[in-house]
N, C-alpha and C positions, 0 to 999 in steps of 0.2 A: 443269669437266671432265666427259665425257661418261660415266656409269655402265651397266654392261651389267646387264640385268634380266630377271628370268625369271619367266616369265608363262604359262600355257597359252593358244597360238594355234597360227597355222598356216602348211605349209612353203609349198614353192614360191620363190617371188621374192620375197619377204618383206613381202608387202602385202598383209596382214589384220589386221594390226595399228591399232583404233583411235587416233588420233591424242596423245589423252591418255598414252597409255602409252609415248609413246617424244620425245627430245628434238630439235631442231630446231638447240638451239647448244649451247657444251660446258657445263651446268651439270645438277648432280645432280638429278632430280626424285622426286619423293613418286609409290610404287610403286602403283595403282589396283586395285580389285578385280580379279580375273577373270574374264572373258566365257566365255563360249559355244565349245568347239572345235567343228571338222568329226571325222567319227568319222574315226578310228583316231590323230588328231592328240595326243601324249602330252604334249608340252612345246616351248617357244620361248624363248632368249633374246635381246634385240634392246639394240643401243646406235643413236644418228642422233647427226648433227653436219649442220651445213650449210658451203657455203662456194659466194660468186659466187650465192647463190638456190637453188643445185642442191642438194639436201637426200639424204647419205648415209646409208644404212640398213643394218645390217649383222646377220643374222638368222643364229641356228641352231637349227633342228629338231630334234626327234626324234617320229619315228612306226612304228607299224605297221600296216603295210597298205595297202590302197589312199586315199588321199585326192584330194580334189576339192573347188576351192574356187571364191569369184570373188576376182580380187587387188584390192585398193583401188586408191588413185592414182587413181582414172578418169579424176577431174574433169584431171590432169596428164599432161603427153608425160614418161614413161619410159622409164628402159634397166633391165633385170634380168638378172645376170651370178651363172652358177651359180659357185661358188668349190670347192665341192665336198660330193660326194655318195655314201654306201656306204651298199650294199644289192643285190637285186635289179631292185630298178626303179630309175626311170630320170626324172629332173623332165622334162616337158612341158608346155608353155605350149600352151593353146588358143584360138583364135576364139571356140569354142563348146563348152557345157560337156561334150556327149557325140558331139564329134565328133573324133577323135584329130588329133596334131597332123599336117600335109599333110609335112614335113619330117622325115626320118632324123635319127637320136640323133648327134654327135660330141661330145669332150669339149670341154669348156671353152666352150660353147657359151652364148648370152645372144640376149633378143630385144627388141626394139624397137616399142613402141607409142604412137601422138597421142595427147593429149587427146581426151578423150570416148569411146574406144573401151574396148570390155569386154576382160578378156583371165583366162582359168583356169587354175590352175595343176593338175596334176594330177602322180602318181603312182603305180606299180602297185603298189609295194614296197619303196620307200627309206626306210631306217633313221635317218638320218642326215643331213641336207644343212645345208649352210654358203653363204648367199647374199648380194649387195649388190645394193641394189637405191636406183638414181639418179632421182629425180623431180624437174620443175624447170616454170615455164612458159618454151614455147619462145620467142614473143616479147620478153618479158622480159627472157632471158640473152642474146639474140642482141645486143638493143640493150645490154646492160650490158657487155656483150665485142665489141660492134661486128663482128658476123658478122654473112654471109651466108647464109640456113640455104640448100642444098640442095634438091632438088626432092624428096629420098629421107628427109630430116628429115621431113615428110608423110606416108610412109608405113610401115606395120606390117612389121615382119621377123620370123621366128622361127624359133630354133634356127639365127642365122648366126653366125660364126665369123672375131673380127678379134683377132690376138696382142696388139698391142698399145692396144687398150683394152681386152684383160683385164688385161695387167697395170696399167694406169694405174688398175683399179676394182679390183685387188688392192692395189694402194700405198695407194688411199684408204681401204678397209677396213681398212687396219693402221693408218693417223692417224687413224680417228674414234676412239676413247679415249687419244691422246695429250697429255698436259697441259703438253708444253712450249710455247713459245711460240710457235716458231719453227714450228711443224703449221699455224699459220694461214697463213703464207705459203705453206707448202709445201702446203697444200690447197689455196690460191687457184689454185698451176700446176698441180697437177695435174688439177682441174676444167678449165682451161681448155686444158689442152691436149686432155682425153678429148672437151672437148666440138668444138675444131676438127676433131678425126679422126671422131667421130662424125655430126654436123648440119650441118657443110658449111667454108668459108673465112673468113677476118678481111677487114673490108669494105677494109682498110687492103693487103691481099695483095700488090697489084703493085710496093708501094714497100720496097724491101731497108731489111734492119733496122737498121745499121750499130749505129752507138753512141751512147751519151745525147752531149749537147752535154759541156762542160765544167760548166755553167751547172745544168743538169738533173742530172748525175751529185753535183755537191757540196748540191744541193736534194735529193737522195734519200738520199745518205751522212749529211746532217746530220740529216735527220727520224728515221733510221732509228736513229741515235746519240742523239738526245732519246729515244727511246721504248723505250729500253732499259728493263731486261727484257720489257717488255708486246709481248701480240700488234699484229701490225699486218697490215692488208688489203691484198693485193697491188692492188685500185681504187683503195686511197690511193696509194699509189706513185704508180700510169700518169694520176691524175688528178693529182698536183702536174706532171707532165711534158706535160702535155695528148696522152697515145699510149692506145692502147688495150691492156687488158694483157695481151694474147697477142704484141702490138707490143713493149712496154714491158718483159717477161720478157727478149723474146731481145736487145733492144738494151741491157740492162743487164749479162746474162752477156756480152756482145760487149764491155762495156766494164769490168769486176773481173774477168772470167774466174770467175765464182759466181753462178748462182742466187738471188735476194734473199733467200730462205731461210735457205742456207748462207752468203749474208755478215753475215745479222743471228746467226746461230749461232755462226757466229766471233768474232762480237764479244762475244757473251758470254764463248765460252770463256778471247779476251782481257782481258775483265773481269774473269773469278776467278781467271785467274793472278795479275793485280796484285794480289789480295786475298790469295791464299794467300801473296803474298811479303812484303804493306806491313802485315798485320794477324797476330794471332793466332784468331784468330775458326775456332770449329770447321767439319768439312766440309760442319756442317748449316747453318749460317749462312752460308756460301759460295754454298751453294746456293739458299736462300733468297734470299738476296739479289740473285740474277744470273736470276732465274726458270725454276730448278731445282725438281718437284715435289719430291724428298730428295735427300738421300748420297747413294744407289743409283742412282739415276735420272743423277743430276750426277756420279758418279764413273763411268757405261758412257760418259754421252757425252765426257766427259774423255778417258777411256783412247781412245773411238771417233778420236778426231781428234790428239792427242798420242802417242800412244803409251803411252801409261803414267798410272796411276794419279794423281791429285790429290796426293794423301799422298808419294807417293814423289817425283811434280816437284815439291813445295814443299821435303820434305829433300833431295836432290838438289843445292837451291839458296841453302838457308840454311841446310849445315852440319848 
């Protein structure tokens, strides 16, 4: 599970952060010294998860004053999506480090940079800002998701403005410290869908997605039933079905009517039903055992999807 950590570093799009200090997959790490801030930079806390190669970072500042930084990632094609910012000033992403950005301020605003290019984050006077910032190599994921990248994957943006890859890089800042199981899956879609809308098509595009075979569907249901509670990679999936998995996502919802996510999620929740009705075993062992971080955690997503409480549907039903 991925721990958030607080560190003195710096704002922006959350890439100044040395590589040691922040995680790559969900497991707790050993907090490192402290570096060096840019002035007026007060404090940072930073959690990362990865998912598909694409490596989520999710930062929050606090500063005064003006700052001006260089962002890391270089060596990587990034996306940096502001989530939110108060103060008087206002994040800026630049080419160069004293020459302001060429693009007017709107909110919810994020920019786009290749490998090997510099990019600076700047500020005149924000207090506060809250960032994710998506780093991946582009080849890589293209071929790991069987895309096409785009002619405009290539090149630098800044300060554009697309609704819904912010929210897809909002959905994924709220699953990097998720410890259920089911975030892996639900990370795998969400990555791959931010990154069709972002870098271009699935090479697979012309061919409609219909639905897994018969063959395919009970080879998916059956692995996803062994691997209960444990995470699983939505590439395992689309690789037991030989489809790509931005292919494999929608022909699988074509065929449960759910998301791989939400049917490995429901099978849990079906899982601790039959527990709470065939055992006496308390809510903490229930959940434990269906791969529930706690109670609390196992008794929201209970109630989220039932209606009501663990406790209350197990009296309910035995009296």
């Amino acid at each position: 599970m991925p721990r958030k950590m607080t560190s003195p570093l710096s704002p922006g799009l959350s890439s100044v952060l040395p590589s040691r200090l922040l995680m790559s997959t969900p497991r707790v790490s050993t907090p490192s010294p402290p570096v060096a801030l840019p002035e007026n930079l007060l404090s940072v806390a930073s959690a990362a998860r990865s998912w598909n190669g694409m490596r989520v970072e999710v930062t929050e500042f606090t500063c005064a004053g003006q700052v001006l930084h260089r962002l890391r990632h270089e060596q990587e094609t990034r996306l940096g999506v502001i989530l939110m910012e108060v103060g008087r000033g206002r994040c800026e992403p630049r080419m160069r480090a004293g020459t302001p950005c060429p693009v007017g301020y709107t909110p919810r605003h994020m920019h786009f940079a290749p490998a090997g290019l510099p990019v600076w984050g700047f500020t005149a006077d924000a207090r506060y800002v809250k960032d994710v910032s998506l780093s991946f190599d582009l080849t890589t994921l293209c071929e790991r998701l069987e895309m096409r990248p785009d002619a405009i994957a290539r090149s630098p943006r800044l300060r554009f403005n697309d609704e819904r890859i912010w929210t897809l890089a909002r959905l994924l800042a709220d699953a990097v410290e998720d410890p259920d199981p089911s975030s892996q899956l639900y990370g795998d879609a969400l990555t791959t869908a931010l990154a069709v809308r972002l870098l271009g098509r699935p090479a697979a595009a012309e061919r409609p997605a219909g639905q897994l075979s018969p063959l395919q569907l009970r080879d998916a249901l059956g692995f996803l039933a062994s691997q209960l509670p444990n995470r699983v990679e939505l590439s395992t999936l689309a690789a037991l079905a030989g489809l790509s998995p931005s292919h494999y996502s929608r022909a699988f919802k074509a065929s449960t009517g759910m998301a791989p996510y939400q049917w490995q999620l429901q099978a849990r929740i079906d899982q601790a039903k039959m527990l709470l009705l065939t055992s006496t075993g308390s809510l903490e062992r229930v959940a434990e055992a269906t791969g529930f971080a706690d109670a609390v955690h196992f008794g929201k997503m209970f109630r989220k999807l039932v209606g009501v409480t663990p406790a209350a549907w197990r009296a309910q039903r035995r009296g």
